[in-house]
GUDREN-906220 format. One record per residue (C-alpha): x, y, z; chain; residue in one letter. Coordinates in steps of 0.5 Angstrom, whole numbers, plus 500, padded with zeros to 3 digits. Example, Ala and Ser with C-alpha at 12.3 -4.5 7.8 and 13.67 -1.06 7.14 Angstrom:
<recs>
<rec <525; 491; 516>; 'A'; 'A'>
<rec <527; 498; 514>; 'A'; 'S'>
</recs>
This chain:
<recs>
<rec <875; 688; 644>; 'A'; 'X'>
<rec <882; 690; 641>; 'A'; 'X'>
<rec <884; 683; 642>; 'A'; 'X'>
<rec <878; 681; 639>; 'A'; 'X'>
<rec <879; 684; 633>; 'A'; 'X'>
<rec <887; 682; 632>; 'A'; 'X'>
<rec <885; 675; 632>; 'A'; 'X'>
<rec <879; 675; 627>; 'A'; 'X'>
<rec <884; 679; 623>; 'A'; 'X'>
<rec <889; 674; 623>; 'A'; 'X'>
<rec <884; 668; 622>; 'A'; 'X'>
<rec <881; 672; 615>; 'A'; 'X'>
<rec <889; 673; 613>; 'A'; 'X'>
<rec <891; 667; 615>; 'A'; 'X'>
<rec <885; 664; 610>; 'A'; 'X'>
<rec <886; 668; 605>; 'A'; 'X'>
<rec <894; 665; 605>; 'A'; 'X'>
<rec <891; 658; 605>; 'A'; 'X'>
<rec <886; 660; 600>; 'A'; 'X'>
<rec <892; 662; 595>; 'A'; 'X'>
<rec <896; 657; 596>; 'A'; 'X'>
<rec <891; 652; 594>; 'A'; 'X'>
<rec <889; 656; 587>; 'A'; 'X'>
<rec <897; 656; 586>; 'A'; 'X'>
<rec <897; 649; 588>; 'A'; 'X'>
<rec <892; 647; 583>; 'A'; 'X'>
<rec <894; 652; 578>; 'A'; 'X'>
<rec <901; 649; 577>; 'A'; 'X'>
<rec <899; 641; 578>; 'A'; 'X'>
<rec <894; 643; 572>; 'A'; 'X'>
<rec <901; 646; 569>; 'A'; 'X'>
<rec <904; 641; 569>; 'A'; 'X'>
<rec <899; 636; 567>; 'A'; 'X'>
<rec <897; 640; 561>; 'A'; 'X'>
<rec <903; 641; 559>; 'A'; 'X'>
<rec <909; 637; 563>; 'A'; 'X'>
<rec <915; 640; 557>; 'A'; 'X'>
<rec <914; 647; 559>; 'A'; 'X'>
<rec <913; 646; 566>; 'A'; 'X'>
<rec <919; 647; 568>; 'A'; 'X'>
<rec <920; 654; 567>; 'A'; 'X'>
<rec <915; 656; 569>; 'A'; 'X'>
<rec <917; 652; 576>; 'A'; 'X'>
<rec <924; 655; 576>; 'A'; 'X'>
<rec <920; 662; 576>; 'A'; 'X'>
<rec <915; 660; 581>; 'A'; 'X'>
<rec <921; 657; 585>; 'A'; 'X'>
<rec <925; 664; 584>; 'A'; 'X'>
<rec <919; 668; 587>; 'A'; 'X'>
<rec <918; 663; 593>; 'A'; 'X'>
<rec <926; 664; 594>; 'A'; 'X'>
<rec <925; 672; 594>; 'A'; 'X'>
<rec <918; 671; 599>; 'A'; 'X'>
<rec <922; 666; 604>; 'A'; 'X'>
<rec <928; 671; 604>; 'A'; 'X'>
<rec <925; 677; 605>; 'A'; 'X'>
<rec <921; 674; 611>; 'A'; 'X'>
<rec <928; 672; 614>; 'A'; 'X'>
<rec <931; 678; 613>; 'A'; 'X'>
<rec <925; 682; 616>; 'A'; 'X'>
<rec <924; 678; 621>; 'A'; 'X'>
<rec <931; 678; 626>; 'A'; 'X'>
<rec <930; 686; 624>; 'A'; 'X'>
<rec <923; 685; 629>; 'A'; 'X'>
<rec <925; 681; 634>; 'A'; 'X'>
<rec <931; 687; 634>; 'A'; 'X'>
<rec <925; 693; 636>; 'A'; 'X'>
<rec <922; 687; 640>; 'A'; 'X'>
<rec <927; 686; 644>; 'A'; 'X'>
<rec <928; 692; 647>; 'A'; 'X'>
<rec <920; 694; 649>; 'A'; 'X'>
<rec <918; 692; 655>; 'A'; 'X'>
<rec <914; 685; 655>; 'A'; 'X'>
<rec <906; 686; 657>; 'A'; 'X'>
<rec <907; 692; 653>; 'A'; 'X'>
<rec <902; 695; 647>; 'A'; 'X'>
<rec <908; 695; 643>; 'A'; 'X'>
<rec <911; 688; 644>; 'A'; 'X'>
<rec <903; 686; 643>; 'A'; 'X'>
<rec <904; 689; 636>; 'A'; 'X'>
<rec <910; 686; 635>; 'A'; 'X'>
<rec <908; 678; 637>; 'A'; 'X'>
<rec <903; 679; 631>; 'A'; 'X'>
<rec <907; 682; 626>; 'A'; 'X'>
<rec <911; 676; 627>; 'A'; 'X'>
<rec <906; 671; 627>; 'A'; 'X'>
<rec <903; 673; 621>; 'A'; 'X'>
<rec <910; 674; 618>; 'A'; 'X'>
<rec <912; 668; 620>; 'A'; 'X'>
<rec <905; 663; 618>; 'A'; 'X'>
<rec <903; 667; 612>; 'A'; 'X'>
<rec <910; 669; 607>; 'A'; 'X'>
<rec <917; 665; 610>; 'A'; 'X'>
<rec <913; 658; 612>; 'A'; 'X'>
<rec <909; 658; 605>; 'A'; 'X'>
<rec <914; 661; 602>; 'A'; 'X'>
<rec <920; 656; 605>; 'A'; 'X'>
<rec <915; 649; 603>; 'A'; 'X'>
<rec <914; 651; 596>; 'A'; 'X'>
<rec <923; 653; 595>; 'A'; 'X'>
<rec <923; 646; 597>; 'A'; 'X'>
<rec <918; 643; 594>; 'A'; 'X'>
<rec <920; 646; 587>; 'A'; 'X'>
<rec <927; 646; 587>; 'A'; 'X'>
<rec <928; 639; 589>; 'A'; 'X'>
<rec <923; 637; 583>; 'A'; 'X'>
<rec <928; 642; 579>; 'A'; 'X'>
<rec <935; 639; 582>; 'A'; 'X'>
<rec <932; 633; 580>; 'A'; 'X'>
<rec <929; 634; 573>; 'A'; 'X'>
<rec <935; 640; 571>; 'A'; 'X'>
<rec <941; 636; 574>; 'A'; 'X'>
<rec <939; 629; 577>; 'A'; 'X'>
<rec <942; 632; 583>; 'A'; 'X'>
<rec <949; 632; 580>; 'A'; 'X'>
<rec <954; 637; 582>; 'A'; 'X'>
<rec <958; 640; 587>; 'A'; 'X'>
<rec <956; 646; 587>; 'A'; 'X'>
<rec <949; 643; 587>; 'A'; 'X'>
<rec <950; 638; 594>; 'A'; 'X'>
<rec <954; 645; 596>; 'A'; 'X'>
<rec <947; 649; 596>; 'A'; 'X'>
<rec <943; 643; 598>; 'A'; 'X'>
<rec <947; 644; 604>; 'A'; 'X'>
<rec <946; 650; 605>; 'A'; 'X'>
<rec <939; 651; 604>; 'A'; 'X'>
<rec <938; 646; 610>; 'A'; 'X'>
<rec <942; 651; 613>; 'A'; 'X'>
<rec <938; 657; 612>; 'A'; 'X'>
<rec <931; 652; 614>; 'A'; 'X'>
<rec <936; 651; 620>; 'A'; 'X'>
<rec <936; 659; 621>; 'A'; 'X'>
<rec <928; 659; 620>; 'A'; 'X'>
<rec <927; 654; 625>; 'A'; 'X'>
<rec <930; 658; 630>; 'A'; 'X'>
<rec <926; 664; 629>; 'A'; 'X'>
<rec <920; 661; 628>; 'A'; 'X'>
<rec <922; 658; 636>; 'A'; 'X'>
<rec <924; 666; 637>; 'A'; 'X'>
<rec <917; 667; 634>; 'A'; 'X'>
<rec <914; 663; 640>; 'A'; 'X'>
<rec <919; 665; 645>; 'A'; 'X'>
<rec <917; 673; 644>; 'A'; 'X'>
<rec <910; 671; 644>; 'A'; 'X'>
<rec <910; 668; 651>; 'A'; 'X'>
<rec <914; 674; 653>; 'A'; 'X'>
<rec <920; 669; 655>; 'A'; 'X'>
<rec <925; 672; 650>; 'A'; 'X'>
<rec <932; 672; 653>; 'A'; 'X'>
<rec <937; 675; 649>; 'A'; 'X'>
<rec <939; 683; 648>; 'A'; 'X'>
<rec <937; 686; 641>; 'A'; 'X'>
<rec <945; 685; 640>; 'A'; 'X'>
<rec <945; 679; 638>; 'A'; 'X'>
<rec <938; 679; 634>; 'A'; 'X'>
<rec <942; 684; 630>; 'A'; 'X'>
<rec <947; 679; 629>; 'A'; 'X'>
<rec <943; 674; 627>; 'A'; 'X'>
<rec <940; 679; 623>; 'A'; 'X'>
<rec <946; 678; 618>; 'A'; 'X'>
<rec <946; 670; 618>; 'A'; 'X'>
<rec <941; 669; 613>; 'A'; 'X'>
<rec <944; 675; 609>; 'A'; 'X'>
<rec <951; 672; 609>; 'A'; 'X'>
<rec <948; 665; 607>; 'A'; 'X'>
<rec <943; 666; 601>; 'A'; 'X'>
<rec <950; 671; 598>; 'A'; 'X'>
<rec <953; 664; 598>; 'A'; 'X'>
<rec <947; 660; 595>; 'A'; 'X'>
<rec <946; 665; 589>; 'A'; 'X'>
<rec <954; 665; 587>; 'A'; 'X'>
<rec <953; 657; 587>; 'A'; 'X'>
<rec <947; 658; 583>; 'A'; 'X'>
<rec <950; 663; 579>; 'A'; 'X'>
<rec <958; 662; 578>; 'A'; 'X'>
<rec <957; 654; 579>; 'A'; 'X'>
<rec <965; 654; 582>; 'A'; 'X'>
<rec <965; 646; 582>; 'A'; 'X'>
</recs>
């Protein structure tokens, strides 16, 4: 019964996350169509608010599989944990990681004809946190089949590398060194 009613629950959140993505999708293509000038603030606000929801769900994220790691699989707990992570995963980082990439290559494109150092800097360093994130969408799958092999030490390791990669992103943003 209780598994029941989980899975429902995910269903109905999952369609309420497919639904909004669908108006914001529509919202922004009629943005841009209506008024092509002044869409791009507008795409830099929306790529900055994606930004944010993608880090948010890759700072979270590790810190689960951290408590996860140390329940016993099979557990009322690690159960509570797999949802959690599957939504978290499916619902804010996966949306959230397509529009940062969507918006900000249309913004490196329009903003910069995809010149500058820093600019190639921070590319590469976003296909390195999409990296990470691919990695723990396989942690995802991996603690979902209660086949997770590594100690919560290194998931509170791995815990940092998102933290460490986005503090250098947003000095290149920001600083723009070369």
């Amino acid at each position: 019964m209780m598994a029941a009613r989980q899975d429902t629950g995910g269903r109905k959140a999952a369609l309420r996350a497919f639904v909004a993505l669908a108006i914001f999708a529509v919202l922004a293509a009629l943005l841009f169509y209506f008024d092509p000038d002044g869409f791009y603030p507008w795409a830099k606000a929306i790529h900055v608010i994606a930004v944010i929801s993608w880090m948010a769900g890759m700072l979270y994220l590790p810190r689960l599989f951290v408590y996860h790691a140390e329940t016993e699989p099979g557990s009322q707990q690690s159960e509570t944990f797999k949802v959690m992570e599957g939504r978290l995963l499916r619902l804010i980082i996966n949306p959230a990681m397509m529009v940062t990439w969507v918006l900000g290559l249309w913004l490196a494109w329009k903003g910069f004809g995809f010149q500058g150092g820093w600019l190639h800097a921070k590319i590469a360093l976003v296909f390195a946190m999409s990296g990470v994130h691919g990695y723990f969408s396989g942690a995802v799958r991996r603690f979902a089949a209660d086949a997770n092999t590594r100690p919560a030490r290194h998931w509170r390791i791995m815990n940092e590398v998102p933290t460490l990669l986005m503090i250098v992103i947003v000095i290149l943003v920001i600083v723009k060194p070369f």
